[in-house]
N, CA, C and O atoms as CSV, one atom per row, in Angstrom:
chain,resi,resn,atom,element,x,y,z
A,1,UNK,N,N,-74.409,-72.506,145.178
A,1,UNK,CA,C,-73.483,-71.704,144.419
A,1,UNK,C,C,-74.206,-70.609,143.655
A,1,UNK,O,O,-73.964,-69.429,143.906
A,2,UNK,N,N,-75.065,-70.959,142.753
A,2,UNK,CA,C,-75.258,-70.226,141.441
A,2,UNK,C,C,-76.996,-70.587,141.480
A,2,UNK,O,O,-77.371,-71.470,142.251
A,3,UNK,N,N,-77.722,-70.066,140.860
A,3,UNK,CA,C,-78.842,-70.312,139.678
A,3,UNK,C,C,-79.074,-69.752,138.279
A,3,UNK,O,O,-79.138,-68.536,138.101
A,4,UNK,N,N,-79.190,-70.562,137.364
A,4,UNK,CA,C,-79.431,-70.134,136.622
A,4,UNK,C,C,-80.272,-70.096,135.789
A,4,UNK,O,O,-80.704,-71.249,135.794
A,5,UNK,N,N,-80.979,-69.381,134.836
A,5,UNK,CA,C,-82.029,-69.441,134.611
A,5,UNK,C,C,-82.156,-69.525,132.791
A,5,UNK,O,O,-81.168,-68.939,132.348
A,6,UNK,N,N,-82.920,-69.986,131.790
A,6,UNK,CA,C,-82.613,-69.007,130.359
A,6,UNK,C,C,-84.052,-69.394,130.079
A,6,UNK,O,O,-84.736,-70.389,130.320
A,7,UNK,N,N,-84.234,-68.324,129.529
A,7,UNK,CA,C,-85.639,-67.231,128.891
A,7,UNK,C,C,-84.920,-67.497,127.332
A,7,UNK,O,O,-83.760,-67.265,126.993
A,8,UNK,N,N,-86.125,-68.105,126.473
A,8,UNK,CA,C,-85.968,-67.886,124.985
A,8,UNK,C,C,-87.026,-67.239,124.446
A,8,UNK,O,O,-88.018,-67.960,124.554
A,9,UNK,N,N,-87.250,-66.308,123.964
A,9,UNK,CA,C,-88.192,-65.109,123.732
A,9,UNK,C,C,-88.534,-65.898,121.864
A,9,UNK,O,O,-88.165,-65.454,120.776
A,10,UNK,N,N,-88.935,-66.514,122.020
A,10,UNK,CA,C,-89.107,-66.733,119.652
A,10,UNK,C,C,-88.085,-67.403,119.829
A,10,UNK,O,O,-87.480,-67.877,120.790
A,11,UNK,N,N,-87.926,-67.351,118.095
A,11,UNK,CA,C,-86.435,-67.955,118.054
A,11,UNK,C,C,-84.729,-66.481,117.962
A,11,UNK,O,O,-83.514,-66.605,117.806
A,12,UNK,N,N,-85.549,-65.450,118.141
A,12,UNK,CA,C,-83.896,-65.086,117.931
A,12,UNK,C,C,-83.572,-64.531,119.209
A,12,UNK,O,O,-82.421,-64.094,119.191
A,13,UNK,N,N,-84.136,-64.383,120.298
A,13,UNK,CA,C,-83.877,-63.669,122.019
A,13,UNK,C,C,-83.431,-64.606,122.513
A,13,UNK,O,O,-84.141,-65.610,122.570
A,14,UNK,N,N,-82.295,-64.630,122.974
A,14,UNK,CA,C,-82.101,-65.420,124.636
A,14,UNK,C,C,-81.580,-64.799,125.972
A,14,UNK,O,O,-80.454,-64.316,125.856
A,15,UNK,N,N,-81.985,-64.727,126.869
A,15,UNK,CA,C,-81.432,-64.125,128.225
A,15,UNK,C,C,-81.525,-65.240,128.891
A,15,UNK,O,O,-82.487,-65.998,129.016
A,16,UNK,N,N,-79.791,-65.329,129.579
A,16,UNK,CA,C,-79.375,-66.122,130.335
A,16,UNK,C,C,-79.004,-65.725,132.000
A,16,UNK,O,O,-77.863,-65.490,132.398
A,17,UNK,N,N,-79.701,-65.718,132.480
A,17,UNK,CA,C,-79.614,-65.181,133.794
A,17,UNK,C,C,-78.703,-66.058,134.836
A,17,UNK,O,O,-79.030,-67.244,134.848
A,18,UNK,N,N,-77.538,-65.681,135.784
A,18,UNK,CA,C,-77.089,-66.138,136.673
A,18,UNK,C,C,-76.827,-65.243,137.710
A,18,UNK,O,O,-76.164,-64.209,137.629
A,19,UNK,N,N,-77.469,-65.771,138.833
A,19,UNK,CA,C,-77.689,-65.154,140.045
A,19,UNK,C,C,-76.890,-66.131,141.476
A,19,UNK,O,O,-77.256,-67.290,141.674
A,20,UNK,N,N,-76.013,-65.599,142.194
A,20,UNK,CA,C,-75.916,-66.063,143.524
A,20,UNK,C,C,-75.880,-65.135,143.998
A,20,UNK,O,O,-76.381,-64.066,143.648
A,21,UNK,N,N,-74.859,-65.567,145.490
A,21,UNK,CA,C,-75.209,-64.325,146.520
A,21,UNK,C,C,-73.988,-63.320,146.442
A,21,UNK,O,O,-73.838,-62.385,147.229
A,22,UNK,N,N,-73.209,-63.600,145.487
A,22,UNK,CA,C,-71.969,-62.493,144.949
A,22,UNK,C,C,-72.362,-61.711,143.840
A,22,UNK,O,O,-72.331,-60.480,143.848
A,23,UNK,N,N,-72.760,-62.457,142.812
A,23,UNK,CA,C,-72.860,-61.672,141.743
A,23,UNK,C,C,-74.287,-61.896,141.243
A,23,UNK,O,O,-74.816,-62.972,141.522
A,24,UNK,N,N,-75.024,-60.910,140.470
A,24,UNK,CA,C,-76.148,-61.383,139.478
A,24,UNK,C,C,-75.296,-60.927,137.643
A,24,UNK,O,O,-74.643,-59.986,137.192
A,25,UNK,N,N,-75.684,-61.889,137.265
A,25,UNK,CA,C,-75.146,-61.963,135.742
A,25,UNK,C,C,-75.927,-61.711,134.440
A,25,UNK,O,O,-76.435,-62.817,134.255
A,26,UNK,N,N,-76.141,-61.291,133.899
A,26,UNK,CA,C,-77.001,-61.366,132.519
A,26,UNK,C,C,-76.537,-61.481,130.868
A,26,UNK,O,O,-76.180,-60.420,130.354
A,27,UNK,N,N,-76.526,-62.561,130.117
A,27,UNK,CA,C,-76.240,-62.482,129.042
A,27,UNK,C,C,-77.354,-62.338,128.235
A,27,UNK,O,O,-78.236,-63.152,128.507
A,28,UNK,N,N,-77.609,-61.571,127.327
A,28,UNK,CA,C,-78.379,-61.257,126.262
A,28,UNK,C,C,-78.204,-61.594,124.857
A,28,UNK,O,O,-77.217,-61.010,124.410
A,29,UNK,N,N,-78.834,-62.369,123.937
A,29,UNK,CA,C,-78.608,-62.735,122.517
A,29,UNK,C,C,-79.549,-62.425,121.703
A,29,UNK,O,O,-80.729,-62.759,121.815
A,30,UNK,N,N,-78.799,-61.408,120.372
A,30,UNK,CA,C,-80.403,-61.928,119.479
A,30,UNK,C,C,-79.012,-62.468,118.319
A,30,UNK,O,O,-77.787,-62.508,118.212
A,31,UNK,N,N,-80.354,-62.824,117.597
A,31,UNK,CA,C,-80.137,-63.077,116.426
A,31,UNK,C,C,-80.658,-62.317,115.106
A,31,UNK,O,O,-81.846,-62.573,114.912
A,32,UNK,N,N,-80.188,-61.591,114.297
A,32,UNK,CA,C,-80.992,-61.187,113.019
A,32,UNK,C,C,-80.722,-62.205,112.035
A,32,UNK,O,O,-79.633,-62.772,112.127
A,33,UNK,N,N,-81.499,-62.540,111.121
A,33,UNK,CA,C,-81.125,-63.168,109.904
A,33,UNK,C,C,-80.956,-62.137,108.684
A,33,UNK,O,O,-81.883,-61.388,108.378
A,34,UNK,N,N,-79.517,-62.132,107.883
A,34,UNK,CA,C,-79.403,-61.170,106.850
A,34,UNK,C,C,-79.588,-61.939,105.786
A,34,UNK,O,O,-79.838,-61.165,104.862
A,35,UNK,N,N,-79.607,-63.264,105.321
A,35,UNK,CA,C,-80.026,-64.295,104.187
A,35,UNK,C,C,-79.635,-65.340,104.464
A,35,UNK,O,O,-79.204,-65.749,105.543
A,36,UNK,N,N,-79.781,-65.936,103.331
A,36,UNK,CA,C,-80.124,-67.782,104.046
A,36,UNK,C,C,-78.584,-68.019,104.462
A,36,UNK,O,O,-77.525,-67.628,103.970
A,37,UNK,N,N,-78.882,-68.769,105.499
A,37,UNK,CA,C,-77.939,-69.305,106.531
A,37,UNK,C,C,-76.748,-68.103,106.481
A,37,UNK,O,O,-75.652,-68.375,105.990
A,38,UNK,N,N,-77.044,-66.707,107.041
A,38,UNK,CA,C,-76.407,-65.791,107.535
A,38,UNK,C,C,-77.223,-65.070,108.379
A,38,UNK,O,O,-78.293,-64.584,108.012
A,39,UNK,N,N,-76.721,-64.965,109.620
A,39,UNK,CA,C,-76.862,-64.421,110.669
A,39,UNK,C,C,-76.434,-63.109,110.984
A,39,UNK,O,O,-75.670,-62.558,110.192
A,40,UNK,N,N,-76.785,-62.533,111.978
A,40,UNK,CA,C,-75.931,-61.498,112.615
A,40,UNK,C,C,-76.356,-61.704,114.348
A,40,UNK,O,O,-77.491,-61.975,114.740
A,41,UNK,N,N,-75.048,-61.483,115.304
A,41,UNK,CA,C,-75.374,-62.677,116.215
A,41,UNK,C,C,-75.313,-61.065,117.361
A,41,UNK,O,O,-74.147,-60.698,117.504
A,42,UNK,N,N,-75.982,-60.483,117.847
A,42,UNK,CA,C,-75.981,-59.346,118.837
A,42,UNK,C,C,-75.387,-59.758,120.533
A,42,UNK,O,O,-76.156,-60.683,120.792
A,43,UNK,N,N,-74.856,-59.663,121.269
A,43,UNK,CA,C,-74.259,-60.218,122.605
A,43,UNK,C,C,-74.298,-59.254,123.391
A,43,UNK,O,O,-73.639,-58.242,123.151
A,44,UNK,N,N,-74.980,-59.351,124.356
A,44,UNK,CA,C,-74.765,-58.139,125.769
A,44,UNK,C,C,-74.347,-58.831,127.084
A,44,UNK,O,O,-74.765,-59.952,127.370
A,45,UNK,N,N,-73.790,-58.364,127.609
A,45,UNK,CA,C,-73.503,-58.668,128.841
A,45,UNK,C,C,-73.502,-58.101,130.511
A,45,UNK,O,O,-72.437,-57.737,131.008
A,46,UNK,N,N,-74.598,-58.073,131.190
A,46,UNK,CA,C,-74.674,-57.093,132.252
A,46,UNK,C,C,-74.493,-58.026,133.337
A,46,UNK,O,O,-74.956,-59.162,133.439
A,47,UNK,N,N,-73.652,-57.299,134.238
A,47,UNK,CA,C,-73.013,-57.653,135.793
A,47,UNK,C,C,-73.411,-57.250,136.692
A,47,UNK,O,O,-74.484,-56.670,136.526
A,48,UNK,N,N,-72.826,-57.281,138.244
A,48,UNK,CA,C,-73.490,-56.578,139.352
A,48,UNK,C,C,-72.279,-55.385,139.467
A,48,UNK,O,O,-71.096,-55.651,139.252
A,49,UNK,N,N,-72.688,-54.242,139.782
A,49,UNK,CA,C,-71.697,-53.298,139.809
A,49,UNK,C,C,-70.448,-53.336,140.414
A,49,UNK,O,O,-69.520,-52.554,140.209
A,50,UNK,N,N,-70.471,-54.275,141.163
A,50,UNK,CA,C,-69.364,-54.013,142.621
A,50,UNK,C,C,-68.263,-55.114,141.631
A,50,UNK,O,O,-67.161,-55.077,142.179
A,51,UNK,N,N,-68.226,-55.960,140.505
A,51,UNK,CA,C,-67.084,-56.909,140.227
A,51,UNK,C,C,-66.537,-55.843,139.305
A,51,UNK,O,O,-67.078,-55.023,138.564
A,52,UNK,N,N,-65.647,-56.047,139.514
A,52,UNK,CA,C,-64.326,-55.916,138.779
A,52,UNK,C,C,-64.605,-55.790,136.983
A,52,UNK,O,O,-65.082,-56.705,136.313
A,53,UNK,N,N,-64.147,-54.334,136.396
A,53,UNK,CA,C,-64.373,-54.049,135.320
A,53,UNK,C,C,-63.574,-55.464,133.977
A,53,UNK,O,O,-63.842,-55.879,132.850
A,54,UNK,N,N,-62.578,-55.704,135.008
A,54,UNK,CA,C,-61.425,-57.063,134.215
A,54,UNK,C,C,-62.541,-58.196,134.148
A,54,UNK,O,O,-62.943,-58.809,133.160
A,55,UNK,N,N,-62.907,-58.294,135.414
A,55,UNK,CA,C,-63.840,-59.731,135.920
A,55,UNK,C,C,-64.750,-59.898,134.662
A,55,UNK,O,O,-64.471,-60.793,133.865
A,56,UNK,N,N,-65.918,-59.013,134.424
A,56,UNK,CA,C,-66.801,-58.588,133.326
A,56,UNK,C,C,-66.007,-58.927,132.185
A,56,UNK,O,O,-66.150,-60.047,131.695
A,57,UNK,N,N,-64.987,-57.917,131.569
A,57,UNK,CA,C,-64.547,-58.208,130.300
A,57,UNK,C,C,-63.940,-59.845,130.141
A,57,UNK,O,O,-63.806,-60.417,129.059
A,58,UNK,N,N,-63.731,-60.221,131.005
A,58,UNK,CA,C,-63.193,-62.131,130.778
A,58,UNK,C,C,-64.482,-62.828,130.655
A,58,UNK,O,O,-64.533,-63.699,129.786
A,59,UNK,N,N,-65.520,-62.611,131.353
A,59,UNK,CA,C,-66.559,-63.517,131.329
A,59,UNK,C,C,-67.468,-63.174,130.285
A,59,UNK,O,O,-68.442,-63.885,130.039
A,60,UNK,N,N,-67.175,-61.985,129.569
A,60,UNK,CA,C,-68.106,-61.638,128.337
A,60,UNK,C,C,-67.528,-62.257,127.017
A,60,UNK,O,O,-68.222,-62.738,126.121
A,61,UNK,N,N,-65.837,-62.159,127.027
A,61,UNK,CA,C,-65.506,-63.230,126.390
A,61,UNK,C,C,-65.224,-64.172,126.126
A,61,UNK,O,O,-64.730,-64.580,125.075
A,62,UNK,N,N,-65.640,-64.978,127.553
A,62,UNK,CA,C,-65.366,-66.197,127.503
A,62,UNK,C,C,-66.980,-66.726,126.915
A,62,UNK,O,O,-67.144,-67.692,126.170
A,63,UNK,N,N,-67.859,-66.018,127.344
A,63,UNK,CA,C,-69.156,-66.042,126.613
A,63,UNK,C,C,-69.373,-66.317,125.298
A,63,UNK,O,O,-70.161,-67.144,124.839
A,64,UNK,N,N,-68.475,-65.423,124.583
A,64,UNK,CA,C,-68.521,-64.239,123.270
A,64,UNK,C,C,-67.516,-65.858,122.612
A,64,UNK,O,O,-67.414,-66.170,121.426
A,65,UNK,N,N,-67.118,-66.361,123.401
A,65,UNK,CA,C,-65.889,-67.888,122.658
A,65,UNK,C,C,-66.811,-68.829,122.459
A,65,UNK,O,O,-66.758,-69.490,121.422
A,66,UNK,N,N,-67.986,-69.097,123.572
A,66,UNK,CA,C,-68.732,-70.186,123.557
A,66,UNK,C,C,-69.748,-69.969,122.031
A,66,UNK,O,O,-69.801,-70.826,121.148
A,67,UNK,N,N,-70.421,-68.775,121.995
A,67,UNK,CA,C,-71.295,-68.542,121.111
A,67,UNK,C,C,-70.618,-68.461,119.440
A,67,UNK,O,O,-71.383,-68.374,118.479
A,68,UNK,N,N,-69.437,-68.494,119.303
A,68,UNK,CA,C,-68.468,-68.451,118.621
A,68,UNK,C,C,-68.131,-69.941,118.138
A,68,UNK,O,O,-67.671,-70.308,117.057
A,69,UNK,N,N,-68.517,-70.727,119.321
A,69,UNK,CA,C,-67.814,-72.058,118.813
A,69,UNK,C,C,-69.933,-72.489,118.133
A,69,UNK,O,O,-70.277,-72.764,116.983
A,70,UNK,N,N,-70.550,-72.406,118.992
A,70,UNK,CA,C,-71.805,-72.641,118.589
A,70,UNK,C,C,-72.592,-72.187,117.135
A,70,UNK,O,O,-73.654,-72.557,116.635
A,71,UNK,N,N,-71.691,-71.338,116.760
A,71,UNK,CA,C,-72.015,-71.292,115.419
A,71,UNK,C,C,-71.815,-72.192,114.256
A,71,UNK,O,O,-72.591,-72.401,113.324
A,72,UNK,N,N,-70.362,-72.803,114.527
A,72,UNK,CA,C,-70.346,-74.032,113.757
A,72,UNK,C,C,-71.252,-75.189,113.628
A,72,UNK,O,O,-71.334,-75.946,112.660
A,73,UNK,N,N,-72.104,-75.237,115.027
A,73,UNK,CA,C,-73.547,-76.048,114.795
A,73,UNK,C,C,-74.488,-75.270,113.965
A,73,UNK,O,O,-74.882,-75.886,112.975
A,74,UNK,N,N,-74.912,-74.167,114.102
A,74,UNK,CA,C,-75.755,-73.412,113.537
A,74,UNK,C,C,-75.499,-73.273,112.220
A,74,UNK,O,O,-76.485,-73.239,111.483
A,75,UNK,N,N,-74.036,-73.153,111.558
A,75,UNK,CA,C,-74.210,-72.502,109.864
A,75,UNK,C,C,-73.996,-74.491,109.100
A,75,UNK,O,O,-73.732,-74.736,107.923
A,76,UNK,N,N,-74.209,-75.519,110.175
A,76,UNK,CA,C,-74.155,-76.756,109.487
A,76,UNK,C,C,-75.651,-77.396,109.661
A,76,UNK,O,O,-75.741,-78.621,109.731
A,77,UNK,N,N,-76.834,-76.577,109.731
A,77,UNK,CA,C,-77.995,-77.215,110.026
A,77,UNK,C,C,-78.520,-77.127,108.801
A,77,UNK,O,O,-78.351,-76.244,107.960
A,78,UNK,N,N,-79.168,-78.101,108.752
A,78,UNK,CA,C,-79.850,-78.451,107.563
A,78,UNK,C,C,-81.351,-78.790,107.744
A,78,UNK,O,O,-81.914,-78.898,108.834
A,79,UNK,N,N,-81.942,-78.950,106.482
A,79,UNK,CA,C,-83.857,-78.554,106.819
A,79,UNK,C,C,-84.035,-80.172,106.245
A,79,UNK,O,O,-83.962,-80.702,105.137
A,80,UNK,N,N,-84.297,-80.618,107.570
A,80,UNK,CA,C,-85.164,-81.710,107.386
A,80,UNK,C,C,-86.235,-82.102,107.070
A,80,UNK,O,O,-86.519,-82.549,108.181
A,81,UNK,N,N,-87.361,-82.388,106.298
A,81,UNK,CA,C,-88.560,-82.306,105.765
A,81,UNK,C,C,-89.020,-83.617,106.726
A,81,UNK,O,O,-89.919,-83.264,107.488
A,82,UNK,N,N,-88.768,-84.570,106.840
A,82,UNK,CA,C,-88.920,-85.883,107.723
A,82,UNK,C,C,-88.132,-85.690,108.905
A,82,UNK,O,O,-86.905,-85.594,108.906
A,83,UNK,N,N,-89.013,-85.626,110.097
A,83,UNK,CA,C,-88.352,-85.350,110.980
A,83,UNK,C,C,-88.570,-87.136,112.023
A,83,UNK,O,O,-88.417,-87.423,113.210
A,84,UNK,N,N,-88.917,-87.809,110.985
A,84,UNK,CA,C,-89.243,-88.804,112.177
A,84,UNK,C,C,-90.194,-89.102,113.403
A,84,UNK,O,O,-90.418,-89.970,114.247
A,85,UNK,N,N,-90.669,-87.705,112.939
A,85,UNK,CA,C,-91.735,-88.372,114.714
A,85,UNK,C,C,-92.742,-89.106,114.910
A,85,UNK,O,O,-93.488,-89.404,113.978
A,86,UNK,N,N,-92.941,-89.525,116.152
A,86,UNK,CA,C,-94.451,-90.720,116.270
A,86,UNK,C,C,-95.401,-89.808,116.187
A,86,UNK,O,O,-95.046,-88.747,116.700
A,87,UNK,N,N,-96.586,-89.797,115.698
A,87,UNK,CA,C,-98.163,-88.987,115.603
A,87,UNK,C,C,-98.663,-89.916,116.856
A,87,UNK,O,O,-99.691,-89.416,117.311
A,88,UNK,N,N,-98.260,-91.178,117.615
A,88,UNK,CA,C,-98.757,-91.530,118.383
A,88,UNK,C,C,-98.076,-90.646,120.264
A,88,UNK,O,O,-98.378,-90.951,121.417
A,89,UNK,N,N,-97.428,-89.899,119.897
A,89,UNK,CA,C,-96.558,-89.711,120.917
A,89,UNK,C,C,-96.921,-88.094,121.274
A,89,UNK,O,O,-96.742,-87.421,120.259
A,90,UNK,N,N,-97.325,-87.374,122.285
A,90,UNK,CA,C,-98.078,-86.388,122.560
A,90,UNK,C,C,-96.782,-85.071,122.609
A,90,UNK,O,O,-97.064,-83.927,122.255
A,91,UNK,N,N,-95.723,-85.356,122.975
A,91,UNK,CA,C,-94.372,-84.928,122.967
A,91,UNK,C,C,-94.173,-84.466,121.461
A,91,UNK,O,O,-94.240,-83.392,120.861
A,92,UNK,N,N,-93.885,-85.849,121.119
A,92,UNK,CA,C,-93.790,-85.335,119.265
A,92,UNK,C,C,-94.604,-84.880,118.446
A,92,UNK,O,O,-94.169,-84.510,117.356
A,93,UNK,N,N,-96.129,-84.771,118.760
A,93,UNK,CA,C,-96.676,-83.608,118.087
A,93,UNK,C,C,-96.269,-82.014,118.525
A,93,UNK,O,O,-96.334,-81.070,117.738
A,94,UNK,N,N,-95.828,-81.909,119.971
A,94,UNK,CA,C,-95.312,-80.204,120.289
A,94,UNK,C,C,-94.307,-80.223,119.295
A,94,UNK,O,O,-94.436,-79.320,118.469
A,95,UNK,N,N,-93.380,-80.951,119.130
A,95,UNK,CA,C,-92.502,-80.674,118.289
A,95,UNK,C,C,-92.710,-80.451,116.693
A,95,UNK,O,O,-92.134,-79.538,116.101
A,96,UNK,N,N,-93.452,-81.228,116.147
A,96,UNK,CA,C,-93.833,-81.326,114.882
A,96,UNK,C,C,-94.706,-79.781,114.757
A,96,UNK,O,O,-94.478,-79.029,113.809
A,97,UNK,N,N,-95.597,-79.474,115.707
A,97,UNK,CA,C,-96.431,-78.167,115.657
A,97,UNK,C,C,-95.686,-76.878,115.945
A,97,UNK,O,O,-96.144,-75.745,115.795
A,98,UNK,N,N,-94.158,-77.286,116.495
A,98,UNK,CA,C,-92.802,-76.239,116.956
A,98,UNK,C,C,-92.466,-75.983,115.660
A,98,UNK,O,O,-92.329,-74.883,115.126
A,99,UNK,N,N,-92.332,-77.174,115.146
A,99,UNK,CA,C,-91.161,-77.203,113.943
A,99,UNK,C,C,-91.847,-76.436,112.686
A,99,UNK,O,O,-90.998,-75.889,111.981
A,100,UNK,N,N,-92.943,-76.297,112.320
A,100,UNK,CA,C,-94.165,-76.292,111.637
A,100,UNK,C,C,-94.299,-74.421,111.767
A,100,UNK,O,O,-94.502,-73.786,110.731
A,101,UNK,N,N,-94.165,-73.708,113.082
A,101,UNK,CA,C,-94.390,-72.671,113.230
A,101,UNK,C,C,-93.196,-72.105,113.075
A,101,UNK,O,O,-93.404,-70.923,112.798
A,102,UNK,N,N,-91.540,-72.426,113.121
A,102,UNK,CA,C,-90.590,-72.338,113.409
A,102,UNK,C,C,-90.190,-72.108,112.058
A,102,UNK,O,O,-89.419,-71.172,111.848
A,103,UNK,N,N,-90.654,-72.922,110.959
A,103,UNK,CA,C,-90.167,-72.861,109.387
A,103,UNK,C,C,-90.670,-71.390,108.906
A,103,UNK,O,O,-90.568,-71.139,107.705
A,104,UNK,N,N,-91.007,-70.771,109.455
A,104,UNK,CA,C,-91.559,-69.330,108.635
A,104,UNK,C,C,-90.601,-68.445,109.161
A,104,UNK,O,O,-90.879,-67.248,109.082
A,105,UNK,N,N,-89.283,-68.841,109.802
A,105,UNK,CA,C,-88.739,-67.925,110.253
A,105,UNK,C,C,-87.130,-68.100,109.386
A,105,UNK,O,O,-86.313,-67.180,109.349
A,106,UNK,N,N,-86.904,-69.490,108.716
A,106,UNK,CA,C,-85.823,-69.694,108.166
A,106,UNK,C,C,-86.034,-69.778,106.630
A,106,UNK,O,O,-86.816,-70.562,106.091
A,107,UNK,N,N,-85.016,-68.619,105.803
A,107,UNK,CA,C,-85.662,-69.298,104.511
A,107,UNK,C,C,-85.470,-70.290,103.432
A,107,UNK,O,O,-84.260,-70.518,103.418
A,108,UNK,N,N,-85.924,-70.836,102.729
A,108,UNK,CA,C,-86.229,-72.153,102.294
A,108,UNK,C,C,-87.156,-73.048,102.804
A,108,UNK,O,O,-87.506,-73.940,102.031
A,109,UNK,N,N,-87.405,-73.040,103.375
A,109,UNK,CA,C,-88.137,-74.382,104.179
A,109,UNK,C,C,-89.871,-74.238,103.097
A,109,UNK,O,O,-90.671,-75.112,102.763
A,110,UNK,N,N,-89.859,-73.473,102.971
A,110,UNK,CA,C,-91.386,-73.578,101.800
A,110,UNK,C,C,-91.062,-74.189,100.848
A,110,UNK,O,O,-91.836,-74.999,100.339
A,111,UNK,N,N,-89.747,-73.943,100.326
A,111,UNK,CA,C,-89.375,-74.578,99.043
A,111,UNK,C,C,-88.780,-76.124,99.067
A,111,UNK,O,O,-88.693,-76.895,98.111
A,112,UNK,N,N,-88.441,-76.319,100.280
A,112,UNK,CA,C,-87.785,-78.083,100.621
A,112,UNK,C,C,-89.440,-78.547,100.946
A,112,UNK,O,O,-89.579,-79.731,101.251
A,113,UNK,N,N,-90.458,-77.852,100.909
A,113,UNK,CA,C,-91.430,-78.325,101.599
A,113,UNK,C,C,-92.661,-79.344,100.638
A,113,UNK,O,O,-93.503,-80.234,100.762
A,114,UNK,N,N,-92.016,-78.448,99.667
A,114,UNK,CA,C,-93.176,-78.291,98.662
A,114,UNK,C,C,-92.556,-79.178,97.718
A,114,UNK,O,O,-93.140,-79.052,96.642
A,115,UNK,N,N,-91.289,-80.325,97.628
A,115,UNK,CA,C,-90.736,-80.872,96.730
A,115,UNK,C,C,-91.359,-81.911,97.382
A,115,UNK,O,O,-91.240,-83.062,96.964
């Protein structure tokens, strides 16, 4: 049918690529942060020329609904200081060393850090 692919560039890029033998698809995301836990959420959407100008505008907002509902995860996250992981587990140090590089990008996390 389909492949698809997604590229996360940092934390605020995502390109979501879908390719078959009808269409190639591209969704594009950033994210800016304007202050704590506010966003500004950027959305592009590129098609293959030959679909249908309607086709495009439904699937950009049916896109534009999903990322819409996904925000309600995003403005309910909270900064965990204990994240639980094993130091014996080679997995959960990428994460702990993710999470670790990842806090300089949200703010507060120096200040939950340091209590």
């Amino acid at each position: 049918m389909f492949s698809a692919t997604i590229i996360q560039v940092g934390l605020p890029v995502v390109f979501i690529i879908l390719k078959s033998p009808l269409y190639n698809l591209v969704f594009q995301h950033y994210i800016r942060p304007q202050a704590r836990a506010s966003q500004i959420v950027f959305h592009d959407c590129y098609i293959s020329p030959w679909i249908p100008y309607f086709v495009s505008s439904i699937v950009s907002q049916l896109e534009g609904g999903q990322v819409t509902n996904d925000l309600y995860i995003w403005e309910s996250k909270r900064f965990a200081r204990k994240a639980f992981l094993h130091e014996n587990r080679e997995s959960d140090m990428y994460i702990k060393e993710w999470r670790t590089w990842a806090s300089q990008h949200y703010q507060g996390c120096e200040y939950q850090q340091s209590k």
